[in-house]
C-alpha positions in Angstrom: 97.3 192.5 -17.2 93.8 193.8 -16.3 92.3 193.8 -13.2 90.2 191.1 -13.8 92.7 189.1 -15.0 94.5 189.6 -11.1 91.5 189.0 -9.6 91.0 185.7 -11.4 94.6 184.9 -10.6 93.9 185.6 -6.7 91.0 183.5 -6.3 92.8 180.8 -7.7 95.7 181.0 -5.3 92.9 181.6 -2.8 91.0 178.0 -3.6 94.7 176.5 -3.8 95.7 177.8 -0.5 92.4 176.6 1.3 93.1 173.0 -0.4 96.1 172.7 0.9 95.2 173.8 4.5 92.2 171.3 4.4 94.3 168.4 3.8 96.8 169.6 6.3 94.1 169.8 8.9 94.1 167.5 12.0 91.6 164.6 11.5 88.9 164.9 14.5 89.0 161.7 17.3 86.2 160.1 17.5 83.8 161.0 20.7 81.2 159.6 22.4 78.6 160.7 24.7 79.1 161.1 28.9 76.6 159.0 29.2 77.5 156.4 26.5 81.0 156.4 28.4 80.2 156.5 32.3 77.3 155.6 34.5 75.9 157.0 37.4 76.6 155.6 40.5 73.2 154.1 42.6 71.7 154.6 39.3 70.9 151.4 38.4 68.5 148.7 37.3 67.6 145.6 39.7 67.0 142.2 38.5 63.3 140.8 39.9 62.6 137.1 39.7 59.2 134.8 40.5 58.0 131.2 40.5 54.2 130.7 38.7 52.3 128.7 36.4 51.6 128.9 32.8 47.6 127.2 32.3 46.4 126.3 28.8 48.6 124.7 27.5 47.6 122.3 24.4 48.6 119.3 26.1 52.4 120.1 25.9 52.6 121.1 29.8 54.8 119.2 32.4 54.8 115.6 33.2 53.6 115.7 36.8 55.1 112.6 37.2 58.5 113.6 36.3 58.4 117.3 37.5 55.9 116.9 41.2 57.2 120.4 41.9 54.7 121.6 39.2 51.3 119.2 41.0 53.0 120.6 44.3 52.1 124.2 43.1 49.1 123.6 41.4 47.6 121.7 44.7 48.7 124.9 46.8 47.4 127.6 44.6 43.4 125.5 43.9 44.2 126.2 48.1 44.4 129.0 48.2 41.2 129.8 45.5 39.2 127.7 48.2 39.6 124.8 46.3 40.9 121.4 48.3 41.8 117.9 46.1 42.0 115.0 48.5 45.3 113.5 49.5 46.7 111.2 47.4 44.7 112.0 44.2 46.9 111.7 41.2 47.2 114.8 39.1 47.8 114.4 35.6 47.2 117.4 34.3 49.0 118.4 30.6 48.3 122.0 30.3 50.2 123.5 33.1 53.7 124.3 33.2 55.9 125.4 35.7 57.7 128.4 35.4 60.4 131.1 36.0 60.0 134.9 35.8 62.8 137.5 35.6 62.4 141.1 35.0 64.2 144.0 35.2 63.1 146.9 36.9 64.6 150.5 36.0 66.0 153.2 38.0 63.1 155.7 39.0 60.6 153.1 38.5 57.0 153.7 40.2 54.1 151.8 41.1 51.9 151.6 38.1 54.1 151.6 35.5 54.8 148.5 33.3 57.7 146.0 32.7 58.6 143.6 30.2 59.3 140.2 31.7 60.7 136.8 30.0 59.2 133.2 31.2 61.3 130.2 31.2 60.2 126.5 31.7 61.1 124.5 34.4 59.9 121.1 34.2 59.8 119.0 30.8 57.0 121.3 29.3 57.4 120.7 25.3 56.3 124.0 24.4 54.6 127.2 26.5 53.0 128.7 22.9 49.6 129.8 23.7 50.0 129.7 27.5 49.0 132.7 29.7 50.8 133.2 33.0 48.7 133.2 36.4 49.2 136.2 38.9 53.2 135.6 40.1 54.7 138.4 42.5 58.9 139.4 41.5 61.2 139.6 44.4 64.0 141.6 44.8 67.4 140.4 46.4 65.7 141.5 49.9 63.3 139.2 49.1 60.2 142.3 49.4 57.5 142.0 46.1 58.3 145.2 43.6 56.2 143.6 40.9 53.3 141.3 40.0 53.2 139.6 36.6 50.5 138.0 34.6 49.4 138.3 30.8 49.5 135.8 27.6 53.0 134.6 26.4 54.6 135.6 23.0 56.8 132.4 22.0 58.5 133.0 18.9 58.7 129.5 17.2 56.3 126.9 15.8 57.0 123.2 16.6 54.8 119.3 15.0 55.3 116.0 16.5 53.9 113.1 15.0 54.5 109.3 14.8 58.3 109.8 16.4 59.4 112.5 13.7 59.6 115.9 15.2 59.8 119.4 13.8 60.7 122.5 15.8 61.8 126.0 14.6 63.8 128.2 17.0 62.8 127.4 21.6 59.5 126.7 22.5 60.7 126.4 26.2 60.5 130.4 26.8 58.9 133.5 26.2 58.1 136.9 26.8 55.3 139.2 27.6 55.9 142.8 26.7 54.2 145.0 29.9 53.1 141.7 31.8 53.9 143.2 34.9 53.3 146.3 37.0 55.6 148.0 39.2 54.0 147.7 42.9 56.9 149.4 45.1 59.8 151.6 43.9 63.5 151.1 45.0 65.2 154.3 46.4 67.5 155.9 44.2 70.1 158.3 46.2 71.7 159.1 43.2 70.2 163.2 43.3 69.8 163.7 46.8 73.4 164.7 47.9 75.4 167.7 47.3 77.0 165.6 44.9 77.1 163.1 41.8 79.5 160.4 40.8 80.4 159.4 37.9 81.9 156.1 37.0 83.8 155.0 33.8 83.4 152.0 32.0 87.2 151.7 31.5 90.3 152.2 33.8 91.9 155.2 32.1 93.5 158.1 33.4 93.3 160.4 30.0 89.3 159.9 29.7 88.8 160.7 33.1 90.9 163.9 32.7 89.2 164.9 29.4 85.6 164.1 31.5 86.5 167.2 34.0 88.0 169.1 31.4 84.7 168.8 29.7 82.5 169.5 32.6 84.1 172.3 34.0 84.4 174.2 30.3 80.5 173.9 30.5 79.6 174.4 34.1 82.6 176.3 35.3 85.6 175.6 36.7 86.1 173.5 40.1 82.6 171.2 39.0 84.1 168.0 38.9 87.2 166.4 39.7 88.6 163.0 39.1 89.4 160.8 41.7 91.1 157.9 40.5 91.0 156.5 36.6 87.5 155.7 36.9 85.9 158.2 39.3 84.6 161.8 38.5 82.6 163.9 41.1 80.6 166.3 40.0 78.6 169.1 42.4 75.0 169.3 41.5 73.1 172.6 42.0 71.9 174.0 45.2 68.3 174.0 44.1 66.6 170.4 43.3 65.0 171.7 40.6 68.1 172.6 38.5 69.9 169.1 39.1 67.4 167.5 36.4 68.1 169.9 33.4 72.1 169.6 34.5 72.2 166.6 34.4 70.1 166.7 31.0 73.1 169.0 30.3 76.2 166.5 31.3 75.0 163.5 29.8 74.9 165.2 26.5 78.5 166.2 26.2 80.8 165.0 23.6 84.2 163.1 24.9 86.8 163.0 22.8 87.8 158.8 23.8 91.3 157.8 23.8 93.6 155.7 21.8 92.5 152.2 23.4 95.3 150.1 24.9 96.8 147.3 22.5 94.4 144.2 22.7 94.3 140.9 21.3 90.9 138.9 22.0 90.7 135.0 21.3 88.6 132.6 21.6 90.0 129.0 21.9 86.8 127.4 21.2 85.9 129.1 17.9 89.4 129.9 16.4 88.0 133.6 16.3 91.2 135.9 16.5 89.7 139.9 16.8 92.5 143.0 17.0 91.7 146.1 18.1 93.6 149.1 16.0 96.2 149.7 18.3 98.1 146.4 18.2 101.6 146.9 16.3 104.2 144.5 15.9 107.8 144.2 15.8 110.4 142.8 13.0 111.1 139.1 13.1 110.9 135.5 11.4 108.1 133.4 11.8 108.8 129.9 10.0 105.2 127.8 10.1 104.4 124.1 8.8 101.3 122.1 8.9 101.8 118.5 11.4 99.2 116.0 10.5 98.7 112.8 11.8 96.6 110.3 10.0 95.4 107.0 11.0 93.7 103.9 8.9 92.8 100.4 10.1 92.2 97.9 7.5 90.0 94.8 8.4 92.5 91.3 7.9 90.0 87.8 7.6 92.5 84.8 8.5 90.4 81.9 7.5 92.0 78.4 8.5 92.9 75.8 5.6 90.5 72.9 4.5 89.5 70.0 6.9 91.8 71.7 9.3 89.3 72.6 12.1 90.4 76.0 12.8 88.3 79.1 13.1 88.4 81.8 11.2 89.9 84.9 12.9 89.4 89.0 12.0 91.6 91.3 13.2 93.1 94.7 12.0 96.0 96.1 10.6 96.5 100.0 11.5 98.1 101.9 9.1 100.0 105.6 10.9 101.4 108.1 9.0 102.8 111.6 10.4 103.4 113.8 7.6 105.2 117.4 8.3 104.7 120.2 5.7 107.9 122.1 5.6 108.0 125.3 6.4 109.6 128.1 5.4 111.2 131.2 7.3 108.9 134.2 6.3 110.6 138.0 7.6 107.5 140.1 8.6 108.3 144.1 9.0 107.3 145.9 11.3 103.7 147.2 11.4 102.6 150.3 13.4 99.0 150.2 11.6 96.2 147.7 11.9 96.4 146.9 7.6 99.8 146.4 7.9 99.3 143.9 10.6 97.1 141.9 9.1 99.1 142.1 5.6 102.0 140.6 7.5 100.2 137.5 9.2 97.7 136.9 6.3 101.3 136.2 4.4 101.9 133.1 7.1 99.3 131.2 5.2 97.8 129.7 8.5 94.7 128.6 9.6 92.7 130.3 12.5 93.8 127.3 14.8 97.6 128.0 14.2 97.2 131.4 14.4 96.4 131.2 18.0 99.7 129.6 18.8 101.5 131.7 16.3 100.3 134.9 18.0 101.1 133.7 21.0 105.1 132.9 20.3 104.9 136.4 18.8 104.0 137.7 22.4 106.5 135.6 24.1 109.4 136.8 21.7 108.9 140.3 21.9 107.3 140.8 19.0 104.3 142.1 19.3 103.4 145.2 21.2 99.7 144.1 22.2 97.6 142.2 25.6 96.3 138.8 25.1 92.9 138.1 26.3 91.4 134.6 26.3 87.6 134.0 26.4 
């Protein structure tokens, strides 16, 4: 054998060797982001809400008579413009609608700036498309002005009325005007301004806050950040205020390796939806399921009297009830430790999303299955 030949050979058993070590190799967790994961604490948004008008309208405004609140503000705002209508003047007046602004208004927000606001109807307007929204000041909880709104709404539907037949595609009742209002006062935000940062988790869980500092002090040395309870990390910010901005740029960037989730079963009772996280397992037993119906017909029955006999003729009903009971059989289901086998073993039941609810419930009751139930 040359050398070539050996050298082919070794290559081979090289390529083999590093096949087999690649499908040997631990399969990453998945990760997330810090900041995908936690949120800053006195970081936050603040919710902003007002009271205003919408003007023209295209006749589909409130019904003064059935909504005064919107003549009420209508009469105080031509007021305040200088304008006085005399007392007892009835104001019919289709194009104006009464309204409700929210906004939101970011952490770090200052004056000047834009925000995107929604507009919601009030009264018994039929549809705000086309209105434009007067000056209205957003209040804060503390009820101080942090905004001032006004611009043209964007109402994403279309609606025709005529003769009593009506057509309407999607709500005509609300809208939304991006950058209708300007920030006029900003909120203090502590969140940089100690010798310290905290950060808190969006789930209770010991093992992500531990692999949080573990993270944080690999980058920015040891003794950085601590955990205080399941859902608490404090971190030390630098000494210079300058430095804390790239740091945090630096934190908020780093990849956490999340943890297996805690067994959970979600269902809604209203829908029949039935959602399972990957972590649910269950035990060995016997399910045995059968399908109760209960049906229930009434037949109309005409009595009519005989001839010359001067009786009346009498309708009544005759109600026909059946109950009829599927039989079920008893079905073994292994045990499942992954989320396919799971599924394999209660698709195999045969039941409907309804039963399932009660089915996975006696499973829970009996032992069976190694998983939280959460109703919504």
């Amino acid at each position: 054998m040359d050398i070539s030949d050996r050298l082919l050979k070794l290559l081979i058993g090289a390529a083999f060797a590093a096949a087999g070590s690649a499908l040997w190799w631990p399969i990453e967790g998945q990760a997330a982001r810090l900041k995908e994961i936690a949120a800053i604490q006195g970081v936050r948004s603040n919710q902003l809400m007002g009271y205003g008008l919408v003007v023209g309208l295209d006749g589909t405004g409130d019904q003064t008579t059935q909504s005064p609140f919107t003549a009420q503000s209508l009469n105080a705002m031509l007021q305040q413009m200088g304008i006085t209508v005399p007392a007892g003047t009835p104001m019919q007046v289709k194009n104006v609608a009464a309204v409700m602004v929210t906004a939101n208004l970011p952490p770090f927000a200052q004056p000047g700036q834009p925000l995107d606001i929604n507009v919601s109807s009030l009264g018994n307007a039929k549809s705000l498309r086309g209105g434009t929204l007067i000056a209205t000041p957003l209040k804060g909880a503390d009820g101080q002005i942090y905004a001032m709104a006004q611009g043209n709404l964007i109402v994403g539907g279309a609606g025709a009325a005529q003769g009593g037949a009506k057509v309407q595609i999607n709500h005509l009742s609300a809208g939304r005007i991006p950058g209708g209002a300007t920030v006029e006062r900003s909120v203090p935000t502590p969140g940089l301004q100690g010798s310290h940062v905290q950060y808190d988790l969006q789930t209770d869980d010991f093992n992500t806050a531990r692999d949080v500092v573990n993270a944080i002090n690999k980058v920015k040395g040891p003794g950085t950040a601590q955990a205080t309870s399941s859902r608490t990390v404090i971190v030390s910010l630098p000494q210079q205020p300058s430095e804390r901005v790239a740091f945090m740029a630096d934190l908020e960037n780093l990849e956490i390796a999340l943890a297996k989730p805690p067994a959970r079963i979600v269902i809604n009772a209203r829908t029949g939806s039935v959602v399972l996280n990957q972590a649910v397992t269950i035990g060995p037993c016997a399910v045995a399921h059968g399908n109760l119906s209960v049906t229930i017909s009434s037949t109309p029955v005409i009595s009519q009297p005989a001839p010359m006999s001067q009786g009346q003729t009498v309708v009544t009903e005759k109600a026909d009830i059946r109950i009829n009971q599927e039989p079920g059989s008893l079905i073994q289901m292994p045990a499942g430790t992954q989320l396919t086998d799971v599924v394999k073993a209660l698709n195999t039941l045969g039941a409907n999303p309804q039963d399932l609810l009660a089915i996975i419930q006696a499973m829970k009751a009996a032992g069976a299955l190694q998983a939280e139930l959460e109703v919504i």
